[in-house]
C-alpha positions as CSV (number, residue, x, y, z in Angstrom):
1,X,91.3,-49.1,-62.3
2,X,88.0,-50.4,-60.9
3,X,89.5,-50.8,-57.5
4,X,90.9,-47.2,-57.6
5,X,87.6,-46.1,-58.4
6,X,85.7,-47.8,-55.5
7,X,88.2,-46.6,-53.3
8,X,88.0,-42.7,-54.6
9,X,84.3,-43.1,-53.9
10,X,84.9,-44.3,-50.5
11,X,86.8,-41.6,-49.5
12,X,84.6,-39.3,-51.0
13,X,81.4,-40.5,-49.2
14,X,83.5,-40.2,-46.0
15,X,85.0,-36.8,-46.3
16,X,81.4,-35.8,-47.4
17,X,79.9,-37.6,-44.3
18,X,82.7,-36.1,-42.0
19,X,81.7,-32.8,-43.5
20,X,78.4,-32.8,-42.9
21,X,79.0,-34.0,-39.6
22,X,81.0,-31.6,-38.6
23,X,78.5,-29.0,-40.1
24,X,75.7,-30.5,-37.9
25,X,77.9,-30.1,-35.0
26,X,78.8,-26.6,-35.9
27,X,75.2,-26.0,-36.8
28,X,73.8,-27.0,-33.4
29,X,76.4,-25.1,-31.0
30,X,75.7,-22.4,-33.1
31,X,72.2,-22.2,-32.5
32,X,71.8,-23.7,-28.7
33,X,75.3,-22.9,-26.5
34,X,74.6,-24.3,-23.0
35,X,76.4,-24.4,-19.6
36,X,76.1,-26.8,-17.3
37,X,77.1,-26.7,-13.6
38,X,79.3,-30.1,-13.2
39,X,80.3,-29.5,-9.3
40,X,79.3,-27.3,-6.6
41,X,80.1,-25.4,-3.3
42,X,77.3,-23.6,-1.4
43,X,73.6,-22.3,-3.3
44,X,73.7,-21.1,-6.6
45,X,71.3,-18.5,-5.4
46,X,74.6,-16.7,-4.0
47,X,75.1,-15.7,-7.4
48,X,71.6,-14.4,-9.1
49,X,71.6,-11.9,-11.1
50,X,75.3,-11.5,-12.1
51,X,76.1,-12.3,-16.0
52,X,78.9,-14.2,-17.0
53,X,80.0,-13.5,-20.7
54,X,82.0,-15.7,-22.4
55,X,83.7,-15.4,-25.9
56,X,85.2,-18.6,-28.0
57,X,86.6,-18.9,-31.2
58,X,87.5,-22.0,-33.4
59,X,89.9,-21.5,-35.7
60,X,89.9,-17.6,-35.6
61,X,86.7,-17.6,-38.1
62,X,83.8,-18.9,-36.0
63,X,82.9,-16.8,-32.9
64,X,80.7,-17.7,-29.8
65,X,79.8,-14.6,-27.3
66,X,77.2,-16.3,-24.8
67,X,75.8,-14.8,-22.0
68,X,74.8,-16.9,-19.0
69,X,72.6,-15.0,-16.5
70,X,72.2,-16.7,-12.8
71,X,68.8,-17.1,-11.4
72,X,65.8,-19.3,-10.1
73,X,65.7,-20.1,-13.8
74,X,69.2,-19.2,-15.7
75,X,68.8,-17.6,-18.9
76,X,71.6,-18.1,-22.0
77,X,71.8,-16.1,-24.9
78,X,74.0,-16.9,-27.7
79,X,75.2,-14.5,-31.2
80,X,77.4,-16.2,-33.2
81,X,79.5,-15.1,-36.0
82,X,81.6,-16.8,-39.1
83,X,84.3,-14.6,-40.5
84,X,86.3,-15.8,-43.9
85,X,89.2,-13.6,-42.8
86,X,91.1,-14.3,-39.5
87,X,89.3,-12.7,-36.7
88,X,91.6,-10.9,-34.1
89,X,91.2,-9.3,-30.8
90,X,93.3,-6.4,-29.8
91,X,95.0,-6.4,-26.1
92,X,93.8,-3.7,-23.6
93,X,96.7,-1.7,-23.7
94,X,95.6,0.9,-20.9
95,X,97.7,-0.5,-18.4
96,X,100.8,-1.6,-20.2
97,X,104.5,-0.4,-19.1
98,X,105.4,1.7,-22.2
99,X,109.1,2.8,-20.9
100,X,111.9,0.9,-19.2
101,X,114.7,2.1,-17.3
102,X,117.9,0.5,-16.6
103,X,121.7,0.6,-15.9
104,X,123.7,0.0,-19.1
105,X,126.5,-1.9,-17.8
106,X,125.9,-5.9,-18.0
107,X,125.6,-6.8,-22.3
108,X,126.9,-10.2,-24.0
109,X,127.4,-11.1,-27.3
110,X,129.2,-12.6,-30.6
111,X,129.6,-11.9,-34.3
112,X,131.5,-12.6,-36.9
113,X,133.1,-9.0,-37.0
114,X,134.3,-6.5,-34.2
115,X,131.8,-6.7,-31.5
116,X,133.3,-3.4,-30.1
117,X,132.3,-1.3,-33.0
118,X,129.0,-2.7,-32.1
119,X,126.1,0.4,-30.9
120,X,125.3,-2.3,-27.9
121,X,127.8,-1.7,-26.3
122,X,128.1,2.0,-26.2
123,X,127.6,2.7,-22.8
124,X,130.7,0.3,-21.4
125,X,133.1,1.2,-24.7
126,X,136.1,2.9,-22.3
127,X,136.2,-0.6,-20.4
128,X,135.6,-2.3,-22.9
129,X,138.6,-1.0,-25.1
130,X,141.1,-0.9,-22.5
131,X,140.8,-4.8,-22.2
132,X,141.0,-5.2,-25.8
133,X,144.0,-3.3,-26.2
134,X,145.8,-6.3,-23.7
135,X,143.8,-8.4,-25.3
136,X,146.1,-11.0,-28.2
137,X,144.6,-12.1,-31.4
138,X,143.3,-15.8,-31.0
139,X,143.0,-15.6,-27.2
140,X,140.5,-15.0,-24.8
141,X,140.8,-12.5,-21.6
142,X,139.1,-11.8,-18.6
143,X,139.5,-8.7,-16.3
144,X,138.1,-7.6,-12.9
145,X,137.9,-3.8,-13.2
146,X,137.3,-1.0,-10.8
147,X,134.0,0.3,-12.7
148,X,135.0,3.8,-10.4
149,X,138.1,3.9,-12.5
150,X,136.0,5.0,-15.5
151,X,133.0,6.0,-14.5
152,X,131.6,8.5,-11.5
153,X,128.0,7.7,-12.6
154,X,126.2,4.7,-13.5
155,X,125.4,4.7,-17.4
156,X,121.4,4.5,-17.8
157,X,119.5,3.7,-20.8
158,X,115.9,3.6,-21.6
159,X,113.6,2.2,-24.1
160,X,110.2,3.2,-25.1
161,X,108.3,0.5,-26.3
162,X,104.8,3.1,-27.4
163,X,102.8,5.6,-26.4
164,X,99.1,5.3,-25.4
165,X,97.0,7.9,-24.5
166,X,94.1,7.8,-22.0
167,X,90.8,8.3,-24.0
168,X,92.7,7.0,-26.8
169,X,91.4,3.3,-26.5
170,X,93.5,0.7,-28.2
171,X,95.1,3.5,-30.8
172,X,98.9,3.0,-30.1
173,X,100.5,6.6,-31.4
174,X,104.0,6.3,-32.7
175,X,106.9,8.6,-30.5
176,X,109.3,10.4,-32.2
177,X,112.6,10.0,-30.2
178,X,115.2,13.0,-31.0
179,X,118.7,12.2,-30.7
180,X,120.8,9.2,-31.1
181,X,120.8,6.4,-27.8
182,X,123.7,7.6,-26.4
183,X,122.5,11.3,-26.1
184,X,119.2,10.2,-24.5
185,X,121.8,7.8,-22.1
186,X,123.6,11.0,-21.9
187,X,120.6,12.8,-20.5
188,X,119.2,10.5,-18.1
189,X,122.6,9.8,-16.8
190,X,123.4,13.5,-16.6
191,X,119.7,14.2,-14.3
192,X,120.3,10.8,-12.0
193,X,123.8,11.1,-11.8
194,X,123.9,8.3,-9.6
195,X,127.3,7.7,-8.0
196,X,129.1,4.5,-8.7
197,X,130.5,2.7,-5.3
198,X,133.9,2.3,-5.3
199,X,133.5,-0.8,-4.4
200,X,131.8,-1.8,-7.7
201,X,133.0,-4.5,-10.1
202,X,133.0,-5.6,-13.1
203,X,134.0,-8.8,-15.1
204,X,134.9,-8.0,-18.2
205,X,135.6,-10.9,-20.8
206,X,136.7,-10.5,-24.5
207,X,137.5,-13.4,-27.2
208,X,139.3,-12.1,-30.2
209,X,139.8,-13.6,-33.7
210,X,143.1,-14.4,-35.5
211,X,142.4,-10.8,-37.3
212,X,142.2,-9.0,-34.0
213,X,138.4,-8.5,-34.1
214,X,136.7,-9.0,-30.7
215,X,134.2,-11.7,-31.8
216,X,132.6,-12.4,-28.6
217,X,131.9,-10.1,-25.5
218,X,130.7,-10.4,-22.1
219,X,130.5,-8.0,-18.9
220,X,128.6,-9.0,-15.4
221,X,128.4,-7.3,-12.3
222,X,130.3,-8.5,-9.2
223,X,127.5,-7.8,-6.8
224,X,124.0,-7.4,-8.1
225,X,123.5,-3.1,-9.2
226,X,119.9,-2.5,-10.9
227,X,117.4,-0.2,-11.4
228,X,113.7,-0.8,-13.0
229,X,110.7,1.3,-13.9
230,X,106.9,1.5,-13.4
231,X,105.0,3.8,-15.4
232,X,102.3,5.5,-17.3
233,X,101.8,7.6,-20.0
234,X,99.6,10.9,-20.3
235,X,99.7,13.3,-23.4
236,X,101.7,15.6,-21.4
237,X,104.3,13.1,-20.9
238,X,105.1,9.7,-19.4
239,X,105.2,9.4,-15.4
240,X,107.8,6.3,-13.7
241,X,109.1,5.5,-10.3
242,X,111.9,3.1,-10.0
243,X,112.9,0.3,-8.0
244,X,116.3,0.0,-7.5
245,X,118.9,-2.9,-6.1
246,X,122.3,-1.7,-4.9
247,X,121.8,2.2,-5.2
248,X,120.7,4.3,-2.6
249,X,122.2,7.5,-3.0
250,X,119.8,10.3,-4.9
251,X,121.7,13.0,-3.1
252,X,122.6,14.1,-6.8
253,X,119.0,13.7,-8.8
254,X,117.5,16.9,-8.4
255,X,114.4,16.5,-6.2
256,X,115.9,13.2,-4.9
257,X,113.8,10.1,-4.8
258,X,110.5,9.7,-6.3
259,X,108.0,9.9,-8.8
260,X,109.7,11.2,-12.0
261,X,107.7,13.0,-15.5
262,X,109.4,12.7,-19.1
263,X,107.7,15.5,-20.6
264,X,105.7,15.2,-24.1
265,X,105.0,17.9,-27.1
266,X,103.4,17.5,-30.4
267,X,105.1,18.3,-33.5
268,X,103.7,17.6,-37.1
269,X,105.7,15.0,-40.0
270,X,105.8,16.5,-43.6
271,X,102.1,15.5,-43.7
272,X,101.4,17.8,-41.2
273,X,100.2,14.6,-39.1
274,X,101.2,15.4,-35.6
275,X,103.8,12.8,-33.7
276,X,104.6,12.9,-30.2
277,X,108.2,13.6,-29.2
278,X,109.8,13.1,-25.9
279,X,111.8,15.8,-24.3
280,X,114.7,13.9,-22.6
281,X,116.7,17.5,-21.4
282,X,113.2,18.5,-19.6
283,X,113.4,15.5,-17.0
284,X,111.8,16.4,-13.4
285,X,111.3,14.9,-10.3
286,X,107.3,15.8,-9.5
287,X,106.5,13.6,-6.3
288,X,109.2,12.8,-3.6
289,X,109.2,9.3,-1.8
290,X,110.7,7.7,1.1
291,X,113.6,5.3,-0.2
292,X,112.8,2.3,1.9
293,X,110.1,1.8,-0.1
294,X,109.2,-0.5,-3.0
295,X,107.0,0.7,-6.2
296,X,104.3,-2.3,-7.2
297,X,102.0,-0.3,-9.1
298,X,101.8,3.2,-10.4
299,X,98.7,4.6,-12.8
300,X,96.8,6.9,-14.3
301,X,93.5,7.1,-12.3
302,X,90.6,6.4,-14.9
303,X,89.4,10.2,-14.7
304,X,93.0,10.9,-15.5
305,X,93.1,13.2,-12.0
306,X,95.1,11.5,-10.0
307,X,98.5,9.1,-9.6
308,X,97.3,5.5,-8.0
309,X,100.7,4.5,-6.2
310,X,100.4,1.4,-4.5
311,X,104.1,0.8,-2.3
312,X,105.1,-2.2,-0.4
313,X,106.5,0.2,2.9
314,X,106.8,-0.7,7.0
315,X,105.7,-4.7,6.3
316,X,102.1,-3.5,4.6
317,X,101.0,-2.3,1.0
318,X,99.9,0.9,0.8
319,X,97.6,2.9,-1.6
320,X,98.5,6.5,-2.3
321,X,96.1,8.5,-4.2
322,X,97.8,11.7,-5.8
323,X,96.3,14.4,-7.5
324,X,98.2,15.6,-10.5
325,X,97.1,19.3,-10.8
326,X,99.2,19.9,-7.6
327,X,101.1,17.1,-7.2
328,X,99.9,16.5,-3.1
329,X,98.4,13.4,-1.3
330,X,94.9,13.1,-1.3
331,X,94.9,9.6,0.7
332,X,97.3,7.0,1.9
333,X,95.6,3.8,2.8
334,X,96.9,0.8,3.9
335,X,95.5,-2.1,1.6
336,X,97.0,-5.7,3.9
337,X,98.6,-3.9,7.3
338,X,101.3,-6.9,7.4
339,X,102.3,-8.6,4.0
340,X,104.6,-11.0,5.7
341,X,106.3,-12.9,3.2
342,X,103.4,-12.5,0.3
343,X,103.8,-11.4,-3.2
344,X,101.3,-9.1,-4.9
345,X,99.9,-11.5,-7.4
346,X,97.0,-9.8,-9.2
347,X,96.2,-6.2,-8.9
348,X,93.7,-4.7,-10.9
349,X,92.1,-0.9,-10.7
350,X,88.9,-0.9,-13.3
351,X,85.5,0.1,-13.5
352,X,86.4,2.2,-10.2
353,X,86.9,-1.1,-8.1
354,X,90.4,-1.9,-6.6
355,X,91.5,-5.5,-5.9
356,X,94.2,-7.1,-4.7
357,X,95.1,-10.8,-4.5
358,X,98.3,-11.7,-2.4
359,X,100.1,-15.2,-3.2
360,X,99.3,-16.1,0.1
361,X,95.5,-16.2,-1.0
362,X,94.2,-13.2,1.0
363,X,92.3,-10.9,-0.9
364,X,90.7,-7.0,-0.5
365,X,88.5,-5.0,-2.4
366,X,88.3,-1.1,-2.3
367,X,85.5,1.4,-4.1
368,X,86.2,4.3,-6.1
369,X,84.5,7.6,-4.1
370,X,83.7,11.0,-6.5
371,X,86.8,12.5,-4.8
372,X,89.1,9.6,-6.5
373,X,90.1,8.6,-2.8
374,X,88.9,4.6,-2.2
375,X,86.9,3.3,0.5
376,X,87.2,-0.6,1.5
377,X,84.4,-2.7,0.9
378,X,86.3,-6.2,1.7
379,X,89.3,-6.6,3.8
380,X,92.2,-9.1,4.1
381,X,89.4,-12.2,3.3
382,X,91.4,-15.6,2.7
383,X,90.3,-17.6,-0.7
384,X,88.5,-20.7,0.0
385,X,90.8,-24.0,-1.6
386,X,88.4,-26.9,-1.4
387,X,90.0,-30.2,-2.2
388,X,87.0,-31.1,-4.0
389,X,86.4,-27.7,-5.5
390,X,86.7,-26.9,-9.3
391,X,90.1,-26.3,-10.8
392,X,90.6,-22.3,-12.6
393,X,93.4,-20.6,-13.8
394,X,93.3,-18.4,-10.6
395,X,96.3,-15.8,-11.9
396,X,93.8,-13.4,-12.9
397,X,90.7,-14.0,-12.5
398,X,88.0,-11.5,-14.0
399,X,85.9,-9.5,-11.0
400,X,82.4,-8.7,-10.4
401,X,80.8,-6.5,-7.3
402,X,77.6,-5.3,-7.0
403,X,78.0,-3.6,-3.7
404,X,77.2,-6.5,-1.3
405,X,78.9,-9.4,-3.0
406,X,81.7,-10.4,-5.1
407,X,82.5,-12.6,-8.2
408,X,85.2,-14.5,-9.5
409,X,85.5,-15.9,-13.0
410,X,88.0,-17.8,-14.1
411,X,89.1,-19.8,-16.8
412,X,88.1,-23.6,-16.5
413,X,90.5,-26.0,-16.7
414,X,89.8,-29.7,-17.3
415,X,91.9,-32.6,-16.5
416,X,92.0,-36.1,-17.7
417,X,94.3,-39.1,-16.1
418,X,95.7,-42.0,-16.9
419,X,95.1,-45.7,-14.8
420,X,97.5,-44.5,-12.5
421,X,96.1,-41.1,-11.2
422,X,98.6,-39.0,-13.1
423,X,97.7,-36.2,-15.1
424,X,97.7,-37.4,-18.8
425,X,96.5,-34.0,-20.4
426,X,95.1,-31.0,-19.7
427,X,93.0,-28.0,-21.4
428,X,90.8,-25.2,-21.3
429,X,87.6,-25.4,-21.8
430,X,84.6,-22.8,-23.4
431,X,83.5,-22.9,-19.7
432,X,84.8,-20.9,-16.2
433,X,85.0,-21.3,-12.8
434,X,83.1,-18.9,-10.9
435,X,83.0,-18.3,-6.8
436,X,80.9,-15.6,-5.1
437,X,82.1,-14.0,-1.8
438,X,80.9,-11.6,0.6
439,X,82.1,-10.1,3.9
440,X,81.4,-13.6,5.5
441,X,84.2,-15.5,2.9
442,X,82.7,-17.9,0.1
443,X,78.9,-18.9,-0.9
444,X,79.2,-20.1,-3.6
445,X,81.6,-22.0,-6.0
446,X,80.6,-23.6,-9.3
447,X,82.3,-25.3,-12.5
448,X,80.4,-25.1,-15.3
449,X,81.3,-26.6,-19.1
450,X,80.4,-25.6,-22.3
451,X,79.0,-27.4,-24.9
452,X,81.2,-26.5,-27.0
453,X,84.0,-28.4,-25.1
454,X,82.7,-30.8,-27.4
455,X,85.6,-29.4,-30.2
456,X,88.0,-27.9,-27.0
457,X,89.5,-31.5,-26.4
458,X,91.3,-31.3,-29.2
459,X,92.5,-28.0,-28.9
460,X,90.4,-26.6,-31.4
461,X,87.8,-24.7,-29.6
462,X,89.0,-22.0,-26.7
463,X,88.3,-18.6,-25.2
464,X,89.2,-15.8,-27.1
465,X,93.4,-14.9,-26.1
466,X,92.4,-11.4,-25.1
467,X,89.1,-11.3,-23.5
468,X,87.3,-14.4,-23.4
469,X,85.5,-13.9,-20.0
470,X,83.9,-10.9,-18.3
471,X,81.1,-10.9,-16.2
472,X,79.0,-7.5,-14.4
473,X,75.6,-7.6,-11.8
């Protein structure tokens, strides 16, 4: 018993002394966070005067936001907060695809009961029937068939995944969607009416039970047929282009090719609390484009006057500016005049600043006139990779311009190795990565860590998911 005791007492002492420990720790981030440069490229100067903001969590119930201002003598300011409920941080949903668009003929999958009484699999039923009526009980079969012999158009569905409205900030509204799925197919088929190739086919492959039930199901297309969607949403409805893979004929979709509206009205619930509601038989085509060309981007400008349509089009990307009261171009400007073999990798339009990063690591930078219409400020400037540089998560790096020079900040990421030179593990830190251009390429390049990397190693202690780095001049 005596031994039990001493060793209760030990334990205590230690979770008390691990406690208070931990407190002090807690205690002095929360009162002094500082940065500290680590490695460098070029003069600091380069960046003085921008703020980079920072905003790290432990645990979702302690918050750091510290600002860090460059200058002959940087300047860092620290609030903290401790929350007892789980703090959370809601995603910036002004950008996000809210509808998808696609042909409903490839679908798989299995169930105890008949998979062909299943609503997946609406769109392909006729096919799908007429191989299970050759189909025995117990067996499975597999047909090649003539998607032309059923149907003249391609079945398309759509989802709508929510509805944001401009000036609405984060407030997601809920859509009311009249009409089962296969009448809103029935719709969108109906206004496309896109012809299927004779050539088209289709595997069709169906596994029945001993009861005759088809208990697994799978379709696929002989030769690659899609279509996808970009789009926004407005109160008056939701605007998408499409990119499509295999179908070129919009001879049949009234206004052909282009940019297409959904419309939206409001009607009220039996609170009288108005709900949107999609009008599916009101389709329209409201901006015709060239086929040969390929949608990367398409917004709501952030006065909510204009379309922003950025196409990939004659080996360059292209910036069309549109202005929705009429529905004519007010600019077409070409962002990289050759793309090569690049890939759009980041592409952000905020704070009336446009920028593009290619995968290639050429950038550009355009300004937001009165008139919506963009004027470059940099063009087609190559990133800097210096072997003994920082390392940042350079997907999407958060962007600063103040006219004459721009910032980069990106998430830090820190890297320990074993005897051997391999990575062993790696994390990110409560610090960033920032680098400083103008129209002469990079001045500046720092890393800088946190002291409150002191609890990251472990995992513990990390940017915020949704916002954990901003900066401005």
């Amino acid at each position: 018993m005596r031994k039990a005791m001493i060793l209760y007492a030990v334990l205590v002492a230690v979770a008390i002394g691990g406690m208070c420990w931990a407190h002090a720790a807690l205690t002095t981030a929360q009162d002094d966070v500082s940065l500290t440069e680590i490695a460098a490229y070029g003069d600091a100067s380069a960046a003085d005067g921008l703020t980079v903001l920072t905003h790290a969590q432990l645990a979702r119930h302690l918050l750091w936001n510290t600002a860090y201002t460059f200058g002959q003598t940087p300047q860092t300011h620290t609030d903290s907060l401790f929350s007892v409920p789980l703090l959370s941080w809601q995603e910036d949903n002004t950008h996000r695809q809210v509808f998808e668009l696609y042909t409903a003929l490839e679908a798989s999958g299995s169930g105890s009961g008949d998979m062909l009484d299943n609503q997946a699999f609406d769109s392909v039923a006729e096919m799908l029937h007429d191989v299970a009526s050759r189909t025995r009980n117990g067996v499975r079969r597999s047909e090649n068939l003539n998607i032309r012999d059923y149907y003249d158009y391609y079945p398309i569905s759509v989802d709508v995944y929510g509805y944001y409205f401009v000036g609405n900030g984060d407030n997601g509204q809920s859509v009311y969607q009249p009409g089962n799925n296969a009448e809103v197919r029935e719709a969108f088929t109906n206004y496309f009416q896109l012809a299927v190739l004779e050539t088209d086919i289709m595997t069709v492959d169906i596994q029945k039970d001993n009861n005759g039930n088809a208990v697994e199901i799978r379709t696929a297309l002989k030769d690659s047929v899609s279509l996808s969607a970009v789009s926004f949403a407005t109160e008056s409805g939701i605007y998408f282009a499409l990119n499509t893979n295999g179908i070129t004929d919009f001879s049949n979709t009234p206004g052909g090719f282009g940019i297409y509206m959904l419309p939206a009205s409001t009607m009220r619930d039996n609170n009288g609390k108005p709900i949107t509601t999609l009008e599916y038989q009101r389709l329209q085509t409201v901006y015709p484009l060239n086929m040969s060309v390929y949608i990367q981007s398409l917004q709501l400008s952030e006065d909510g006057r204009c379309i922003n349509l950025i196409t990939k089009e004659d080996g360059g990307l292209y910036l069309t500016v549109i202005e929705i009261a009429t529905m004519t171009e007010k600019q077409k400007l070409p962002l990289f005049a050759a793309m090569e073999d690049a890939s759009v990798r980041m592409l952000n339009m905020v704070d009336g600043l446009l920028f593009v990063l290619l995968d290639d690591d050429r950038f550009m930078l355009a300004e937001q006139r009165e008139d919506s219409t963009y004027e470059p400020m940099l063009a087609d400037i190559r990133v800097d990779k210096l072997e003994t540089g920082p390392y940042g998560s350079w997907d999407s790096p958060e962007v600063a311009w103040d006219g004459e020079r721009l910032a980069f900040v990106s998430e830090h990421t820190v890297i320990s190795y074993d005897d051997h030179g391999y990575a062993r593990h790696r994390w990110n830190s409560c610090g960033f990565v920032l680098e400083v251009y103008d129209e002469s390429g990079l001045t500046y390049q720092g890393e800088y860590e946190s002291s409150l990397d002191v609890l990251a190693h472990s995992g513990g202690c990390a940017l915020t998911d949704t916002g954990g780095l901003s900066a401005h001049w």
